[in-house]
ZAMARGU-4260 file (C-alpha; in steps of 0.2 Angstrom, whole numbers, plus 5000, padded with zeros to 4 digits):
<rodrens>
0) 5147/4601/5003 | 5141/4614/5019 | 5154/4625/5014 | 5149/4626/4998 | 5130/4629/5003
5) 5138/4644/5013 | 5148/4651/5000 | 5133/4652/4988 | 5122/4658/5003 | 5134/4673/5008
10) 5139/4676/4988 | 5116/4679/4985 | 5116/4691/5003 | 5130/4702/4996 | 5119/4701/4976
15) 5104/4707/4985 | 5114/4719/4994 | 5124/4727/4981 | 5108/4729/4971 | 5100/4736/4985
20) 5114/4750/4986 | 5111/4752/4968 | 5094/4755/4970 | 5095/4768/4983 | 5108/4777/4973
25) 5098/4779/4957 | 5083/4784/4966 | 5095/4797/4976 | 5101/4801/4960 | 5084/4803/4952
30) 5076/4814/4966 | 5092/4827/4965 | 5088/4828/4944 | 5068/4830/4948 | 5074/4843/4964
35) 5085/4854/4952 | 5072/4854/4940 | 5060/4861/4950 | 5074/4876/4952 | 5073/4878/4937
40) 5089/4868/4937 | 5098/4881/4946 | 5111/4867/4956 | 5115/4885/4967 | 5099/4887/4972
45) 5097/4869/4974 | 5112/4871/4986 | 5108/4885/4995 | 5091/4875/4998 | 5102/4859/5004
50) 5113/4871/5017 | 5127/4866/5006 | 5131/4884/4998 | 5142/4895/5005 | 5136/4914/4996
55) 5129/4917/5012 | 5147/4922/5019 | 5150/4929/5004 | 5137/4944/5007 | 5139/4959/5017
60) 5130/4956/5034 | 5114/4968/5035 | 5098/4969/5050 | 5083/4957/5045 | 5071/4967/5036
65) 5080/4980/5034 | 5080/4977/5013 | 5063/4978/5014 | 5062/4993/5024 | 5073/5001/5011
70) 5060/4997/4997 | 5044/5003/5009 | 5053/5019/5014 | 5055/5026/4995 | 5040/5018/4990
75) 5031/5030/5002 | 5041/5046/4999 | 5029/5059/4991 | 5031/5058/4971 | 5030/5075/4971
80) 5046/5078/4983 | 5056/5063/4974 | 5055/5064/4953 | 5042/5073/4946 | 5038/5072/4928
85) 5046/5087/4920 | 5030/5096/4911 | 5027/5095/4894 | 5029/5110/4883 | 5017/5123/4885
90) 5008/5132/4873 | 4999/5144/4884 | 5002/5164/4881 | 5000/5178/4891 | 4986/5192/4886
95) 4999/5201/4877 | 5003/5185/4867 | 5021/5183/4871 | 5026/5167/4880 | 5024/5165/4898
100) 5040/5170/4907 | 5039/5162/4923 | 5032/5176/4934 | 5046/5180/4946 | 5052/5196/4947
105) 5071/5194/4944 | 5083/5201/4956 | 5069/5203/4970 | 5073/5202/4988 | 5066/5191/5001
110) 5055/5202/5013 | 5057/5203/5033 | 5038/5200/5034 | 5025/5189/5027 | 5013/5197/5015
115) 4994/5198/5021 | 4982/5204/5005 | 4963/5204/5013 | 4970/5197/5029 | 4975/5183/5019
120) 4993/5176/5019 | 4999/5176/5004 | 5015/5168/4995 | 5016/5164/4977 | 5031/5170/4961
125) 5027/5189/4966 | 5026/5190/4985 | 5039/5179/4992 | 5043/5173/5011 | 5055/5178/5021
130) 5069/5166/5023 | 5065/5162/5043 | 5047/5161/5042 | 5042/5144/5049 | 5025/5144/5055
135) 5024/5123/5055 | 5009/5115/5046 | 4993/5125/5050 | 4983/5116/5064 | 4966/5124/5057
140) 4970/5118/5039 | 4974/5100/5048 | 4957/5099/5057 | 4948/5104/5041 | 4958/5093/5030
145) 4956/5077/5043 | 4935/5083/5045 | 4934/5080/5025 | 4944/5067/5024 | 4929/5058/5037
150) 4916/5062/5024 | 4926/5057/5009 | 4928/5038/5019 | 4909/5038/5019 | 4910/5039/4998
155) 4926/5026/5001 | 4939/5038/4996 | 4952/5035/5009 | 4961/5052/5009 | 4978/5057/5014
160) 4989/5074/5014 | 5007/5068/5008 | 5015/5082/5006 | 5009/5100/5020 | 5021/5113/5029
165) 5040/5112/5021 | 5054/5123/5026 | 5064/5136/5015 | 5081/5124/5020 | 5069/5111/5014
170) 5063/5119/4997 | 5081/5123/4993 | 5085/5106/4993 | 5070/5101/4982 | 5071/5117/4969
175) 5088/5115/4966 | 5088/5096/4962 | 5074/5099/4949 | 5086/5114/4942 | 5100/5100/4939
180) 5087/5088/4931 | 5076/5101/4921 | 5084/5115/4920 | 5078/5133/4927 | 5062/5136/4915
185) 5055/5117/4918 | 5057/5119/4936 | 5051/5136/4938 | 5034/5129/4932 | 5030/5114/4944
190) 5041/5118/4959 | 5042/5135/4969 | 5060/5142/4971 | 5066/5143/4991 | 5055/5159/4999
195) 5042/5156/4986 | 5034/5139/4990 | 5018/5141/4998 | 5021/5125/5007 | 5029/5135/5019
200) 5016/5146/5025 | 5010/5126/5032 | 4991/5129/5024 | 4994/5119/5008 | 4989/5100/5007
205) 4996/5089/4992 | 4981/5077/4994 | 4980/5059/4985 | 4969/5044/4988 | 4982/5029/4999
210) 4984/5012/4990 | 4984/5025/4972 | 4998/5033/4973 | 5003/5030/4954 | 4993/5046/4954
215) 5000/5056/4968 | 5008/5073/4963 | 5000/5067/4945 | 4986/5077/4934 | 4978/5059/4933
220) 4972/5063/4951 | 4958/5074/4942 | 4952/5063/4932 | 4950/5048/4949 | 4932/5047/4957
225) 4942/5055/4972 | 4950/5069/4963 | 4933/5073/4955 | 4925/5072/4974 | 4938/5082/4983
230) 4936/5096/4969 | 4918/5097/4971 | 4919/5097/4990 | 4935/5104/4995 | 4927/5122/4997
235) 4915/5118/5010 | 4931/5115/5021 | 4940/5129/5017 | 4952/5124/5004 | 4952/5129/4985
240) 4962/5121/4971 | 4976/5133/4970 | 4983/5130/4954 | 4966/5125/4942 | 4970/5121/4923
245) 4973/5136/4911 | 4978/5148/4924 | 4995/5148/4924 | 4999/5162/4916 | 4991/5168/4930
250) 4993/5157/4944 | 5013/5154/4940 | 5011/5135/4940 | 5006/5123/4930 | 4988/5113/4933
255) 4991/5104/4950 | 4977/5093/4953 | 4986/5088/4970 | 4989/5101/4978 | 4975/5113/4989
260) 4976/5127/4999 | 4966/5132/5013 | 4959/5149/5015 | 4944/5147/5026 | 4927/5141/5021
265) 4919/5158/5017 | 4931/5163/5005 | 4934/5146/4998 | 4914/5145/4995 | 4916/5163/4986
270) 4932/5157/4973 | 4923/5141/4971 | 4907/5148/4965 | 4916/5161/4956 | 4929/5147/4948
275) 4943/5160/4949 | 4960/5158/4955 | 4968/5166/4974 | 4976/5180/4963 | 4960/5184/4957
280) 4952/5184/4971 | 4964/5195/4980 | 4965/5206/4966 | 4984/5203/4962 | 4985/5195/4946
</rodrens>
């Protein structure tokens, strides 16, 4: 009789536990179905999540960070020195009513010295660079820029200068990749070929606001409450708009609402007022 008390003892313990293992099982079972929901039922996410994936290995070893450092540096190269927009088709004519050619002189030589018009350094589609002149950014033009750049904060326009002094090495880079994108006549119209840029002479400033740089290097610039300050107040520190719209069958360019040379405050006062261009000013349209 005992042992068959005992029997029917040890035969309800292992019942209890065999249901028991059951019950953890499907509640195991349950929380891996609600966990892969929640990856959106991605069982190699869910994996990866668990340590139990091995894609890790798979990958090709790279330095913490250094994906997201690859985003943030071409995030904050210039737009204008990365893909600008090719221009759209102009419809502006000269004032003998032919289509604007472009405005170099074809065939011309780069000089052996800089041009100086009104002891003003000049550099534009008719009086080129020479090749080795590499004066730096100007450190005038930057103590003006950063002295405006101070009032603009005042207004809440946080300025910056993306884009100052390049080299002729470094223009032959950027003229010749917009010649294999655009073509020769689209290019001549928003980039300067090598000897011609007046970003060499280091006194022009591509400025844009930070934290808007969909509109650096952009025409919707001008139309931003910091584009319309700089324009009304970049004379009084020496800089002029140097290529304003409608003027480019004068200036050579198209309307750049970016980019800003200095000239000093006296003349930049007198072209302001005046709402002429540097050619026009110099008398050497």
């Amino acid at each position: 009789m005992k042992r068959s008390q005992d029997r029917r003892r040890t035969s309800k313990k292992r019942s209890k536990g065999l249901k028991a293992t059951l019950l953890i099982a499907v509640a195991a079972l349950v929380g891996l179905i609600i966990w892969i929901g929640t990856n959106d039922w991605n069982v190699e996410k869910t994996l990866e999540q668990a340590g139990l994936s091995n894609t890790d290995s798979e990958k090709p070893e790279t330095s913490p960070g250094s994906e997201d450092k690859e985003e943030e540096d071409e995030q904050n190269l210039p737009p204008a020195e990365v893909e600008p927009a090719p221009p759209e088709e102009s419809t502006e004519k000269g004032e003998d009513d032919t289509p604007f050619d472009g405005g170099y002189v074809e065939g011309q030589q780069l000089p052996s010295e800089p041009t100086y018009v009104k002891d003003i350094l000049i550099a534009n589609k008719k009086y080129p660079l020479p090749e080795t002149f590499a004066p730096g950014e100007s450190k005038e033009a930057r103590a003006a820029f950063e002295e405006m750049a101070a009032e603009a904060k005042l207004s809440s326009f946080n300025l910056t200068a993306f884009s100052t002094y390049r080299s002729y090495d470094y223009q032959v880079t950027l003229y010749n990749r917009y010649v294999d994108r655009d073509g020769v006549e689209a290019a001549d119209r928003y980039s300067a070929r090598p000897g011609y840029s007046e970003h060499q002479t280091g006194l022009a400033f591509d400025i844009g606001e930070v934290n808007h740089e969909k509109h650096w290097a952009s025409s919707s610039f001008g139309t931003t409450e910091a584009g319309k300050w700089l324009l009304a107040n970049a004379h009084r520190y020496g800089f002029i708009l140097r290529y304003p719209n409608h003027k480019e069958e004068i200036t050579g360019y198209m309307h750049e609402a970016w980019h800003y040379r200095y000239v000093g405050k006296p003349i930049a006062e007198q072209i302001f007022k005046k709402n002429i261009t540097l050619e026009e000013y110099l008398g050497i349209e």
